[in-house]
C-alpha positions in Angstrom: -15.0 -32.7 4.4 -16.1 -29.8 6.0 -14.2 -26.6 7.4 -15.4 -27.5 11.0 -13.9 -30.8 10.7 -10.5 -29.3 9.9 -10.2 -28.3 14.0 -9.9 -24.9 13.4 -9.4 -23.7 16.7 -8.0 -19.5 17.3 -8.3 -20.6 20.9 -5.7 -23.4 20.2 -3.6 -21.6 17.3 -3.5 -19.5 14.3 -1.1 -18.8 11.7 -0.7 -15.9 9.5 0.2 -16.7 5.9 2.7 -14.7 4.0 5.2 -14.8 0.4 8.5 -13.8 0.1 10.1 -14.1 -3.3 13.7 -13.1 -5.0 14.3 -12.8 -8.2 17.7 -13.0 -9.6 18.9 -11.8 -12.9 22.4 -13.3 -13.8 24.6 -12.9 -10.2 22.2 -10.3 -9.2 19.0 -10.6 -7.1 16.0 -7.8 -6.2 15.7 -6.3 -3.3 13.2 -3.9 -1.9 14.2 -1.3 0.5 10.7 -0.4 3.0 9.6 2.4 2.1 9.7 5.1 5.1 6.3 5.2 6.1 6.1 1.3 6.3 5.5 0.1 9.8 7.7 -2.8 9.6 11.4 -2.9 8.4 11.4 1.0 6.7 14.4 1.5 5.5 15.5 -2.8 5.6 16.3 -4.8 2.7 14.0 -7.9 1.8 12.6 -10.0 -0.8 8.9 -8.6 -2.6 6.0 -10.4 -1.0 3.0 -10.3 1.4 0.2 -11.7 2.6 -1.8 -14.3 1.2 -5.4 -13.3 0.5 -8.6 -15.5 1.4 -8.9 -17.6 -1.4 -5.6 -17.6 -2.8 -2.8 -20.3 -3.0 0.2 -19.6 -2.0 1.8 -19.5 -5.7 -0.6 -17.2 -6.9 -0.2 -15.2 -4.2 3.6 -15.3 -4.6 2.9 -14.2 -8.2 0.5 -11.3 -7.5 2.9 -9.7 -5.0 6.3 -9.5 -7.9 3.4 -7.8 -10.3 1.9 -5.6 -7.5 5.4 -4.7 -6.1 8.0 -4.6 -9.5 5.8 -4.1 -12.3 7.2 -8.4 -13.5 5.0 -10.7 -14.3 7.2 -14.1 -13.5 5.8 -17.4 -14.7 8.1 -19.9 -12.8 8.7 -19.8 -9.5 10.2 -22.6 -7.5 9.2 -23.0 -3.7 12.4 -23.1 -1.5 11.6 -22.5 2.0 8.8 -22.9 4.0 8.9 -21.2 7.0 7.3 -21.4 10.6 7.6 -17.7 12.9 6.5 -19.2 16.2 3.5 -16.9 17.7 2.4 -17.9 21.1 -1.6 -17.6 21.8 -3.1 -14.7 21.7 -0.4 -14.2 19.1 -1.3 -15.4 15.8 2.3 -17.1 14.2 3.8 -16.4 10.7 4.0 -18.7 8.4 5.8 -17.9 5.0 7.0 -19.4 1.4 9.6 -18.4 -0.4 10.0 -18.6 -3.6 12.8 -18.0 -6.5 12.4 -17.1 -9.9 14.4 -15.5 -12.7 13.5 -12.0 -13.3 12.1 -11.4 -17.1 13.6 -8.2 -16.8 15.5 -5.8 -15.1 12.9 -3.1 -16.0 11.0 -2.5 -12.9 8.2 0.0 -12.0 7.7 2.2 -8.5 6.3 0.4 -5.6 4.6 2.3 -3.1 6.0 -0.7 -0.7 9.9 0.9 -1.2 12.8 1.1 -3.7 13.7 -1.9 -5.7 17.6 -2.1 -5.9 19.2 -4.9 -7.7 22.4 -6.4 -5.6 25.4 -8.5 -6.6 24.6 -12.1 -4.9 28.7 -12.0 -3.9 28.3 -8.6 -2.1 25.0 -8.3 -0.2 25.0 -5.6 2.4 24.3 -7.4 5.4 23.6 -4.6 7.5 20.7 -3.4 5.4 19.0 -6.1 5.5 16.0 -7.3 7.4 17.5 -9.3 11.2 16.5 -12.6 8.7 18.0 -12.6 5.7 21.4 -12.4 5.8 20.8 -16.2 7.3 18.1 -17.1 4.9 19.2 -15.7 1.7 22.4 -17.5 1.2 20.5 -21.1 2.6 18.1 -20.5 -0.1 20.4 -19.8 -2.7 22.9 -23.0 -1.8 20.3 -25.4 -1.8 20.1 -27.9 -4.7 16.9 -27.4 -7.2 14.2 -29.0 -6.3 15.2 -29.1 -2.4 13.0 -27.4 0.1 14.4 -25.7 3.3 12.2 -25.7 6.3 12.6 -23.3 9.0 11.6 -21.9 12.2 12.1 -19.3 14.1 11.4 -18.6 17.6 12.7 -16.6 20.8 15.8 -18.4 22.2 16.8 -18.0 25.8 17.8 -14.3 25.7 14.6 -13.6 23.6 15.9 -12.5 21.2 14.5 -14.8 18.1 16.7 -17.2 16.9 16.8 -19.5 13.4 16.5 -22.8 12.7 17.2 -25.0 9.2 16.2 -28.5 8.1 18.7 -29.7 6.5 21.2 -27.5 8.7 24.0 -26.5 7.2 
């Protein structure tokens, strides 16, 4: 098969694709707090992760963001959400993985991307967070191993953006 059989079409749609991993370590996961300069979410909570470069799948990808961005180099990683950021043409949509692992290590090295904090799972400050994860988090966390959540989030009625789960909860 050829790439022009694939109906690639930016006319028609395109989607961005990112990683998001958290790493837990006992009743604790890892958390990076945007650096100030970042453009999105300075200051905000979130998992480590990226983009996904040309040529990479999305597990190595996953894997080269926790080294770039903790110093860890984490060998298992288990896929627990996929999820679909609706874009409307000319905007491209989002589409991310997320993954959890167990941290090898608490030891964790300076990130240009922000501060990495550690955070009891029972007492995540909400109100730090990225607008998502206070919603995501805990889903990804619940779900039975092996079980993948699929999402997607799009503007509801007031515009603001609004998330959907399968299974719901």
């Amino acid at each position: 098969m050829r790439l022009e059989d694939q109906g690639m079409d930016p006319a028609r749609y395109v989607v961005i694709p990112r990683t998001l991993t958290f790493l837990l370590d006992g009743e604790d996961v890892l958390l990076l707090r945007g650096a100030p300069t970042k453009r999105l979410w300075a200051g905000r909570l979130n998992g480590v992760g990226g983009h996904v470069a040309p040529g990479e799948d999305v597990y190595a990808s996953a894997r080269r963001e926790v080294r770039e961005e903790t110093g860890l180099a984490v060998e298992d990683l288990a896929l627990r959400a996929v999820v679909h950021v609706g874009g409307e043409p000319p905007l491209p949509g989002i589409l991310f993985f997320v993954f959890l692992g167990r941290a090898p290590s608490r030891r964790t090295r300076p990130s240009p991307e922000g501060a990495l904090e550690w955070h009891p799972l029972a007492a995540l400050p909400a109100g730090e967070m990225v607008a998502d994860l206070p919603t995501l988090l805990p889903r990804v966390l619940r779900a039975p191993a092996g079980e993948v959540l699929w999402g997607h989030y799009a503007p509801g009625p007031s515009g603001e953006i609004e998330y959907r789960f399968t299974p719901a909860e």
